[in-house]
N, C-alpha and C positions, 0 to 999 in steps of 0.2 A: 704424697705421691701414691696414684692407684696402682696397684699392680695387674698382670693379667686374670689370675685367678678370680680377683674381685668383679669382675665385670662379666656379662653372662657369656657363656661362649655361641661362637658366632658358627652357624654349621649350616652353611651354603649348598651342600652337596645332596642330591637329592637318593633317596632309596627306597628300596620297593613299598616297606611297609607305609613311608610319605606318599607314594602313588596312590596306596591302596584307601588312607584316610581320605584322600581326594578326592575319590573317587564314590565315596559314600552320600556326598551332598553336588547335585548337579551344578547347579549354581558354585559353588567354588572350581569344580569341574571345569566350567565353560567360559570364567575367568580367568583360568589359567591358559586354557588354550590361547581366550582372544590376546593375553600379553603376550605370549609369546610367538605368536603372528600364527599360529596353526589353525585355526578359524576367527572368520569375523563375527560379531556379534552385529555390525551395524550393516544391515543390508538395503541395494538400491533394489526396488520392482526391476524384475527385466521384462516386464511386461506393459505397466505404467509408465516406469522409469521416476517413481517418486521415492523417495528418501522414507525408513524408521518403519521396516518390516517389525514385525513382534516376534518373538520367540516363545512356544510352550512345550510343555512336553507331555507326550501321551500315555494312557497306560501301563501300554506295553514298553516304558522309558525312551522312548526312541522322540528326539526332538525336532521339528517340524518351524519353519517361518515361513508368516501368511501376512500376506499383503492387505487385502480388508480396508485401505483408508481411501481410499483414489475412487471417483466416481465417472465410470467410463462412459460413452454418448451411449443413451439408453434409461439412464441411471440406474445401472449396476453396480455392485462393486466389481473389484479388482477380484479378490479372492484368490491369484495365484499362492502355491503355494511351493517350497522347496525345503529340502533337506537341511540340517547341520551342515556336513560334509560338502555341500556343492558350490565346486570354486577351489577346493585344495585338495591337496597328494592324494587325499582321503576321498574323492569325489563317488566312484562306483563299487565301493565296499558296501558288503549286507552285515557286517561284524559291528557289534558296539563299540563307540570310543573309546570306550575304559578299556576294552580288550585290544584293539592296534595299539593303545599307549602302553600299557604294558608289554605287549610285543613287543614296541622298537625300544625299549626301556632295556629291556632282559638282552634284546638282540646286539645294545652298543653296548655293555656290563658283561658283553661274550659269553654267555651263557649255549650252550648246546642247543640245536634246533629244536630235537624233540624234548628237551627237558623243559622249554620256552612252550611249544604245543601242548604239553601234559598240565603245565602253573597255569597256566591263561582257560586254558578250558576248547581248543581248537583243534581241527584232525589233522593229522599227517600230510597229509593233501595241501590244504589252506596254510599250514607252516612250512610248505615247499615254495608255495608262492607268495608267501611275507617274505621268506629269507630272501628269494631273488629279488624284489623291489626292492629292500631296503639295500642289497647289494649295489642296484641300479643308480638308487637316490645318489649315495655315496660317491660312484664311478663319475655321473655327469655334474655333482658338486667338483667333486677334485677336477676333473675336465673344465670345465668351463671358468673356475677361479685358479689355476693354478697359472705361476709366474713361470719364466723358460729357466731350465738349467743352466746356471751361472748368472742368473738376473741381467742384465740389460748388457748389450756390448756384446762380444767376439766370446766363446765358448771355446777354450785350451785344452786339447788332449796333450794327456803326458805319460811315458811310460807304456805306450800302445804297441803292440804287435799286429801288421799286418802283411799277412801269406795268404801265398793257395795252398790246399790240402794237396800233397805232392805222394800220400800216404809209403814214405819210405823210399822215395827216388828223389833222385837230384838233391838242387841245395837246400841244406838243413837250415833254417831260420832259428836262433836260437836267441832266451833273451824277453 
């Protein structure tokens, strides 16, 4: 019989310094994102409309996909080209992915606004306006999936008190 000890342990739970190793190699980076639905890796032209954009990334690390395969009337190519980020939550940010994931990382592990501004490398400013988006994401997640108080059927108060404010005249409601 094996016991637990012998077997490796199993540590699901993700933490900064795992962000931070991830973040070292783009390609495992951009893996992670497409599993977990935060960006796609497979893109349609929205220009062509043809399938298996490329991906590379530039100097300055920031990642780019170009179209390039579609041969338009003319014989041109396509050569549209767009961002990582266009098409999710992430669409009109100038900030690198490694630094919004770690923001919303530190942001749902409750960390302090600016102590989140100060790790990541962001001003004051830009960490006013991650915290209200990621406030927002949250608000219209819970909004739009949540189920009605006391799930399906007739909603029972019990124990309720209702009065007018009579502030010290007439009958006292008590109870």
């Amino acid at each position: 019989m094996a016991l637990n000890r012998d077997r490796p342990a199993k540590n699901d739970r993700w933490t900064f310094s795992k962000l931070d190793r991830l973040s070292e190699n783009s390609d495992d980076l951009l893996s992670f994102l497409d599993v977990h639905g935060i960006v796609s890796l497979t893109r349609r032209c929205g220009k062509c409309g043809k399938d298996g954009m490329s991906y590379n990334e530039r100097p300055n690390g920031q990642i780019r996909f170009r179209c390039g395969k579609a041969i338009l009337p003319g014989g041109k190519k396509c050569n549209r080209e767009e961002g990582l980020l266009a098409g999710s939550f992430m669409t009109d940010t100038k900030l690198p992915v490694i630094v919004i994931s770690k923001y919303i990382f530190m942001w749902l592990s409750g960390q302090e606004q600016m102590k989140i501004a100060e790790e990541v490398g962001i001003s004051k400013v830009a960490s006013v306006h991650w915290n209200k988006f990621c406030r927002q994401v949250v608000y219209w997640s819970v909004k739009n999936r949540a189920s009605p108080v006391g799930g399906l059927g007739d909603v029972e108060i019990d124990e309720s008190k209702f009065g007018k404010r009579k502030y010290n005249r007439g009958h006292r409601v008590d109870g």
